[in-house]
C-alpha positions as CSV (number, residue, x, y, z in Angstrom):
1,X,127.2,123.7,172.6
2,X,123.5,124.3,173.8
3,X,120.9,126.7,171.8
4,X,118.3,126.0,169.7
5,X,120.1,124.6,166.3
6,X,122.6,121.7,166.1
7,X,126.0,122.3,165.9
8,X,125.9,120.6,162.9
9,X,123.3,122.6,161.4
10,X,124.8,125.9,161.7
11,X,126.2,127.9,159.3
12,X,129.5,127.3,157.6
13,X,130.8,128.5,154.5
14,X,128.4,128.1,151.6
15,X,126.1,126.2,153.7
16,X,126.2,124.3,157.2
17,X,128.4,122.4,159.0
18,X,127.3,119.3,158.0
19,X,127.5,120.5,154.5
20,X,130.5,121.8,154.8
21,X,131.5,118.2,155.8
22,X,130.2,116.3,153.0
23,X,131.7,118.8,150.5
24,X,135.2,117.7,151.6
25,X,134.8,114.1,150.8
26,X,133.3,114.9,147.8
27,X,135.7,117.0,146.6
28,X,138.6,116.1,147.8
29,X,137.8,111.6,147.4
30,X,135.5,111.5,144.9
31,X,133.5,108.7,146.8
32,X,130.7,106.4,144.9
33,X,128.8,106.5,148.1
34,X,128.0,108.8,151.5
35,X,126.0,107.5,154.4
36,X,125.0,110.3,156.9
37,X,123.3,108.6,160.2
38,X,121.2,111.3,161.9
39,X,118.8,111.5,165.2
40,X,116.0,109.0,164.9
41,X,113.5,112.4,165.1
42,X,113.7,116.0,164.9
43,X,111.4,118.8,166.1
44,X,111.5,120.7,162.8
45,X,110.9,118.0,160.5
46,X,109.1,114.6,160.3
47,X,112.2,113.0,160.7
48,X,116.1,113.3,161.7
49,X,116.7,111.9,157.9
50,X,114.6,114.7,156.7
51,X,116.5,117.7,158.5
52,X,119.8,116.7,157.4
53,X,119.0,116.0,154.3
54,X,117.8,119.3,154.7
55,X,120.9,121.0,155.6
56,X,123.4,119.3,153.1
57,X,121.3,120.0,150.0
58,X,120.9,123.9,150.4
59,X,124.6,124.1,150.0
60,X,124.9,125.1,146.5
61,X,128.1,123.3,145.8
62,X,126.9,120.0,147.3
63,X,124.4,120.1,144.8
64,X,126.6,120.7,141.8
65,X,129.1,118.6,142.6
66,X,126.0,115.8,142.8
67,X,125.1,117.3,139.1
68,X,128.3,117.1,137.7
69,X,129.0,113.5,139.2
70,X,125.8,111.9,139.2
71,X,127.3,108.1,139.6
72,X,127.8,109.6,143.9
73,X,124.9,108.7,145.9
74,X,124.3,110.6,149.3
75,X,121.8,108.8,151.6
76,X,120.5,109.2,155.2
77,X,120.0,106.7,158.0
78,X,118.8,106.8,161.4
79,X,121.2,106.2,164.0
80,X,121.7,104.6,167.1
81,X,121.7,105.4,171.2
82,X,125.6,105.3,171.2
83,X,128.0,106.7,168.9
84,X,129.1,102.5,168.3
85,X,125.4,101.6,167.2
86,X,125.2,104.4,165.5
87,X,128.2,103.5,163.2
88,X,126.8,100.2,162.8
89,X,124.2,101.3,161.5
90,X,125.4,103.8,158.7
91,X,127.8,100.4,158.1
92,X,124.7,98.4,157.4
93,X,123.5,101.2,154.8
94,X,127.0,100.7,153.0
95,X,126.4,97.5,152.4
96,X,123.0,97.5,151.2
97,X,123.8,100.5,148.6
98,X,127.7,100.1,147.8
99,X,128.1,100.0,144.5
100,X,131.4,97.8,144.9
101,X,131.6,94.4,144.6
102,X,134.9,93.8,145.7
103,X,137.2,94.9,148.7
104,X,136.7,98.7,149.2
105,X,137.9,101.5,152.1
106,X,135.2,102.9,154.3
107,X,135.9,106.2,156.1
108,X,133.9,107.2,159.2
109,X,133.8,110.6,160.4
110,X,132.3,113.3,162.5
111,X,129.7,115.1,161.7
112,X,131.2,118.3,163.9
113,X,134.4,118.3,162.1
114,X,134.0,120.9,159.3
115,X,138.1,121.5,158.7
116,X,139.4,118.1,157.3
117,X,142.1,119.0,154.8
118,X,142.6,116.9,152.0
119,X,146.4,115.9,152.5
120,X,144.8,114.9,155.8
121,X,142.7,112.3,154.0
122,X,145.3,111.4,151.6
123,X,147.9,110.3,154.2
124,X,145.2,108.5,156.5
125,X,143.7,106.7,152.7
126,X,147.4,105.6,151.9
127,X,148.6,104.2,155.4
128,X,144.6,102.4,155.3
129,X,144.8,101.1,152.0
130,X,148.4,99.4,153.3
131,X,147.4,98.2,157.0
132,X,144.0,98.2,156.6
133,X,143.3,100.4,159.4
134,X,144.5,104.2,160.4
135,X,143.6,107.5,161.6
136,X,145.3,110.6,162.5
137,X,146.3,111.7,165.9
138,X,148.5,114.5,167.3
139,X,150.8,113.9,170.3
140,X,149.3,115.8,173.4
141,X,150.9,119.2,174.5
142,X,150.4,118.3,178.0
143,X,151.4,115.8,180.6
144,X,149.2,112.9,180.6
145,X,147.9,110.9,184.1
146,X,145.2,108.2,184.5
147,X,143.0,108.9,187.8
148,X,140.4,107.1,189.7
149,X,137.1,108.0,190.3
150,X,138.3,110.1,193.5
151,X,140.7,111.8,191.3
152,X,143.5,110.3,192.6
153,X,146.5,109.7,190.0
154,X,147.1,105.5,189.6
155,X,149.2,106.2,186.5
156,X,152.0,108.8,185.5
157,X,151.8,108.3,181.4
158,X,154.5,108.9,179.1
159,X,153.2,111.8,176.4
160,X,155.7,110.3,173.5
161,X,153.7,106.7,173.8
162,X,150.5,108.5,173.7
163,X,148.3,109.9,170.5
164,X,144.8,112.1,170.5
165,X,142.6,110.5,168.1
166,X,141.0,112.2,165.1
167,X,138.8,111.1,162.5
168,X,138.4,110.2,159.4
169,X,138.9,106.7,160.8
170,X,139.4,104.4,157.3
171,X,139.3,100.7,157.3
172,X,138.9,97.9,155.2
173,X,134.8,97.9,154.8
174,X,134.3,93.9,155.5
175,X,136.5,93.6,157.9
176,X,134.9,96.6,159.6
177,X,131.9,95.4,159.1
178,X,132.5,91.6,160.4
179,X,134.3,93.1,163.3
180,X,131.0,95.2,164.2
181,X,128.8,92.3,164.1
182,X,130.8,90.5,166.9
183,X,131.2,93.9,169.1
184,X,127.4,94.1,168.6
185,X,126.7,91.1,170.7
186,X,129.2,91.5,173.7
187,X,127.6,94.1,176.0
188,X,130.7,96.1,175.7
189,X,130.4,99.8,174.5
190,X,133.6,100.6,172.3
191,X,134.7,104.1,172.3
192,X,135.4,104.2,168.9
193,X,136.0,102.1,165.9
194,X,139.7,101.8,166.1
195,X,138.9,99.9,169.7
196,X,136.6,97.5,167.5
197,X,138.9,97.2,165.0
198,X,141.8,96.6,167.7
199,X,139.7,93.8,169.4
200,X,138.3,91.7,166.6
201,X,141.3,92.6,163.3
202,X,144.5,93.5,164.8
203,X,146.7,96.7,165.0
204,X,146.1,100.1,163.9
205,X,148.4,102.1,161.9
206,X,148.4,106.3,162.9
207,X,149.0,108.6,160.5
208,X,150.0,112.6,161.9
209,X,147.1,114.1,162.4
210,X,146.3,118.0,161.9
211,X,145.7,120.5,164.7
212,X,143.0,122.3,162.6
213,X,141.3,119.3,162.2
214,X,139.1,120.0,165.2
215,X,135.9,118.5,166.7
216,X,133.0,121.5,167.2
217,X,132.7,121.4,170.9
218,X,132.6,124.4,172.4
219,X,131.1,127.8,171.2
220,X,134.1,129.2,171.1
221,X,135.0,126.5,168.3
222,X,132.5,127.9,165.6
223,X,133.3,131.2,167.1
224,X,136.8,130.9,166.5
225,X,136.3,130.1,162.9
226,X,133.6,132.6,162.1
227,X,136.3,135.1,163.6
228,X,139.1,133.5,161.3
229,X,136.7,134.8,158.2
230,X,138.2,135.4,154.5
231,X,137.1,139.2,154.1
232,X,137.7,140.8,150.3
233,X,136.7,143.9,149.1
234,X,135.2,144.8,145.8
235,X,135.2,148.0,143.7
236,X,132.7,148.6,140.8
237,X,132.2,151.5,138.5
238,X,129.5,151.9,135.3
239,X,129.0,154.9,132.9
240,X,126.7,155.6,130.0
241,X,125.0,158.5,128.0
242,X,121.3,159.6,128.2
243,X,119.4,159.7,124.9
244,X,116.2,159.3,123.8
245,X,114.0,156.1,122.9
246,X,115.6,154.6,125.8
247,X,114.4,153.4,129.0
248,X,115.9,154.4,132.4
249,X,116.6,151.8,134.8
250,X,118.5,151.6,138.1
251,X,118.8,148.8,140.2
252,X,116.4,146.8,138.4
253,X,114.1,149.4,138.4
254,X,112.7,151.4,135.6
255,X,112.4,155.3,136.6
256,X,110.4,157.6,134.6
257,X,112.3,160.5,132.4
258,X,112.5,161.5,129.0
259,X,116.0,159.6,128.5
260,X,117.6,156.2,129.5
261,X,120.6,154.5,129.7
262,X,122.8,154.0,125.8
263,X,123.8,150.6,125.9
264,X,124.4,146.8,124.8
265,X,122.2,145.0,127.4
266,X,119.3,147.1,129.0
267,X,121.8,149.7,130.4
268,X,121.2,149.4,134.2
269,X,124.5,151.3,135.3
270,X,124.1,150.6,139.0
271,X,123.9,147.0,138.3
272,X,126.6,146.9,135.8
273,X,128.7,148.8,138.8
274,X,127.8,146.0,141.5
275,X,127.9,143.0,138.8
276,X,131.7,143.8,138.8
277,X,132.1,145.0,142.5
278,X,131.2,141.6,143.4
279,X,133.1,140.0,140.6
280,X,135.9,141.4,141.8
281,X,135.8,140.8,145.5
282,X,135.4,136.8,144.4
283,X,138.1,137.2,141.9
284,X,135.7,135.9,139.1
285,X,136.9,138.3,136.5
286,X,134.5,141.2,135.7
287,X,131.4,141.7,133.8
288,X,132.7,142.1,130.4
289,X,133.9,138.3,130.3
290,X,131.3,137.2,131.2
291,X,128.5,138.9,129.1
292,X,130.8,140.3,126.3
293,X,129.2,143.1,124.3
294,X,130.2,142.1,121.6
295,X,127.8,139.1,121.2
296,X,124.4,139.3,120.1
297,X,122.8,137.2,122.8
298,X,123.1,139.9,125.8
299,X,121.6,142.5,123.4
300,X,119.0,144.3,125.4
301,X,119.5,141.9,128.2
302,X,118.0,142.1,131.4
303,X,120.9,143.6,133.9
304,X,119.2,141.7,136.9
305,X,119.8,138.7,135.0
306,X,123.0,138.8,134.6
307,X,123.8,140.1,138.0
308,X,121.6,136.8,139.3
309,X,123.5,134.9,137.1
310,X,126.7,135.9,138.0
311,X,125.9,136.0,142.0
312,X,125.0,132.3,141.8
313,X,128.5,131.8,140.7
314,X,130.1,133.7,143.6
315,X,128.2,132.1,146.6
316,X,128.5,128.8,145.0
317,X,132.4,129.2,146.1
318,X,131.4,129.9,149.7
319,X,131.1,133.7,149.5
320,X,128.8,135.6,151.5
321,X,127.3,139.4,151.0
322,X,128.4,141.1,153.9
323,X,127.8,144.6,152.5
324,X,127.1,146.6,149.7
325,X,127.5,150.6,149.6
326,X,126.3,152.4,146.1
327,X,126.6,155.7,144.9
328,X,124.5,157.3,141.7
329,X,125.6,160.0,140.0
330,X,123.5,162.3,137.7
331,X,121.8,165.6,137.3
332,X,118.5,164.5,136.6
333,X,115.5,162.8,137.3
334,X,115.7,163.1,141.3
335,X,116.8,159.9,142.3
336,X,115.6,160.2,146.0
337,X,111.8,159.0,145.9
338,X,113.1,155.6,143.8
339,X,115.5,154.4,146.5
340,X,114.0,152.3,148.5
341,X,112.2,150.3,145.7
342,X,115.9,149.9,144.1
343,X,117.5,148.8,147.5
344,X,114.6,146.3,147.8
345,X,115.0,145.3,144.4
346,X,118.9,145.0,144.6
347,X,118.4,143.2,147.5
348,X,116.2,140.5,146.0
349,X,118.6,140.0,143.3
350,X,121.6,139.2,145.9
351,X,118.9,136.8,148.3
352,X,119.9,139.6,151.2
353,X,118.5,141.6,153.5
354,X,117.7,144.8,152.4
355,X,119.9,146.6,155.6
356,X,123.0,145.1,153.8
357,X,122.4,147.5,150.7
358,X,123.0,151.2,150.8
359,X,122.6,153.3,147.8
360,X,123.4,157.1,147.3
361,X,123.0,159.4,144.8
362,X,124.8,163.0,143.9
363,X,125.0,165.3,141.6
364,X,127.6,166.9,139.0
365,X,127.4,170.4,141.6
366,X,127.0,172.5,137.8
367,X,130.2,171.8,136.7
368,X,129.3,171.3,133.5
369,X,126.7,170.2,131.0
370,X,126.0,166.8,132.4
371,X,123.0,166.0,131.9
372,X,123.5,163.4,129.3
373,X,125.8,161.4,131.3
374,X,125.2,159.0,134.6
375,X,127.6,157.3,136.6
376,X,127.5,154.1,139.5
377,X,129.9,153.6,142.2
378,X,129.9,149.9,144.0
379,X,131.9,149.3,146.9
380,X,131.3,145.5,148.5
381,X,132.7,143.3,151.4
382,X,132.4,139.4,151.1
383,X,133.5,137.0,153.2
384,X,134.0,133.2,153.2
């Protein structure tokens, strides 16, 4: 991959690749116990424990599935030279924190391979918790030969007896374990734990793997997916009446005029308008459900708040601002000198940058006696 940040640390979904990792066994095994083995040191941070630690907590729904099942423990090793001693390792760290005390299934998986399914880890948990050993593989597309180190062909291979191997890899954990401790001493480096497992236990069972279940490699692997997005759209509207004796505030910001906003909560149209722009890109449901006017508790409330509270919601299922195009309408005060504090503010609601945020305003051209009237229009593009 090259460039400056891991592979595993860039951005996927709601958080990082890595992240994105961990928040598939979570939610879709329900393990007691995680293990990540990481770099024995980092440039960024004091340790390689630190940085990944690092870039699996800032994903929102790591942390609330954590919060919800507090009984799963994540924790962080450091790793090895090889990709064998490195296993060994994060082994060693099961054994000292498992909270079982009988036979259990240990999965081992890469790091780099963000799109594991969870009838993917079904299947390969079933055909494990029967044979004690299995992973998924696909059958290669393409004619198979073994070469020498010339290049010279000293085997024409069959493609129906052959098998690409993914991961999760699942075994038995003591047996595993027991067969690492011999491989450990030998001066043999084993590609991979099936090999170990082969040597020192028996057969393997293979369960059908899943082409989308792919290794980060290449650029064009995290490209791929970035370009393979979830886009939605989102379309918000808000109206009130001027009167008296209230304030006027758009965007989180209070603008001074004789008249303000007639409402439950504090009356911040434009808010209200994106609150339910972005509701219903997500497919949340809209404001009202959530803050219904008709209870007591969002009397007077802070729109900001609510639009905090609601945004919090949305990104914590993966969704990302992309986008946000506004448009105010009213006859007066002159809403041009206030819009670049309420893009800032709007834009420090949503944790965005302020270039993703575009607000507008126009008026009612005379048409009629508006001036006791405003109106918000929020358009939004998210994407997951």
């Amino acid at each position: 991959m090259g460039g400056p940040v891991k592979k595993e640390y860039l951005q996927l979904e709601s958080g990082t690749v890595l992240s994105t990792v961990t928040k598939k066994f979570l939610q879709f095994l329900n393990p007691k116990l995680i293990v990540i083995t990481t770099p024995s040191s980092s440039v960024n941070f004091e340790s390689g424990e630190k940085e990944a630690e690092y870039n699996v907590f800032l994903d929102p729904e790591v942390k609330k599935y954590l919060e919800e099942n507090p009984e799963t423990k994540i924790i962080f090793t450091s790793g090895g030279k090889s990709r064998q001693e490195s296993v060994f390792s994060g082994l060693k760290a099961v054994k000292e924190n498992s909270p079982f005390s009988s036979d259990f299934l240990v999965a081992v998986h890469d790091g780099a391979r963000p799109f594991v399914s969870r009838e993917l880890l079904q299947r390969t948990v079933e055909a494990a918790a029967l044979s004690g050993a299995a992973f998924p593989g696909l059958e290669p597309t393409e004619t198979q030969k073994e070469i020498d180190d010339q290049g010279l062909v000293t085997k024409h291979l069959k493609r129906k007896n052959l098998i690409s191997v993914q991961t999760p890899q699942i075994f038995d954990f003591e047996n595993l374990y027991q067969a690492h401790e011999k491989a450990s001493g030998n001066h043999y480096e084993y590609t991979d734990d099936t090999e170990i497992w082969g040597k020192y236990c028996g057969p393997v069972s293979s369960v059908k793997g899943d082409p989308a279940n792919i290794k980060i490699t290449y650029p064009d692997d995290y490209k791929k997916e970035r370009r393979n997005r979830m886009i939605h759209t989102g379309l918000g509207y808000d109206m009130h009446r001027l009167v008296p004796g209230r304030k006027l505030v758009l965007g989180g910001v209070e603008i001074p005029f004789e008249k303000g906003e007639e409402g439950h909560s504090d009356g911040d149209v434009l808010l209200h308008a994106v609150t339910d722009a972005l509701l219903g890109a997500s497919g949340l449901g809209d404001i009202g459900s959530f803050f219904p006017p008709e209870e007591a508790k969002w009397k007077d409330a802070d729109s900001a708040m609510l639009l905090k509270t609601v945004w919090d919601k949305i990104t914590e299922k993966g969704w990302k601002l992309e986008n946000l195009d506004c448009v105010i309408k009213l006859e007066k005060p002159k809403f041009i000198p206030y819009r670049e504090a309420v893009i800032k503010s709007i834009a420090g609601i949503l944790g965005t940058e302020e270039d993703s945020v575009f607000v507008k305003a126009k008026t009612y051209e005379k048409t009629g006696n508006w001036e006791n009237q405003i109106e918000a229009f929020a358009t939004c593009l998210l994407s997951r």
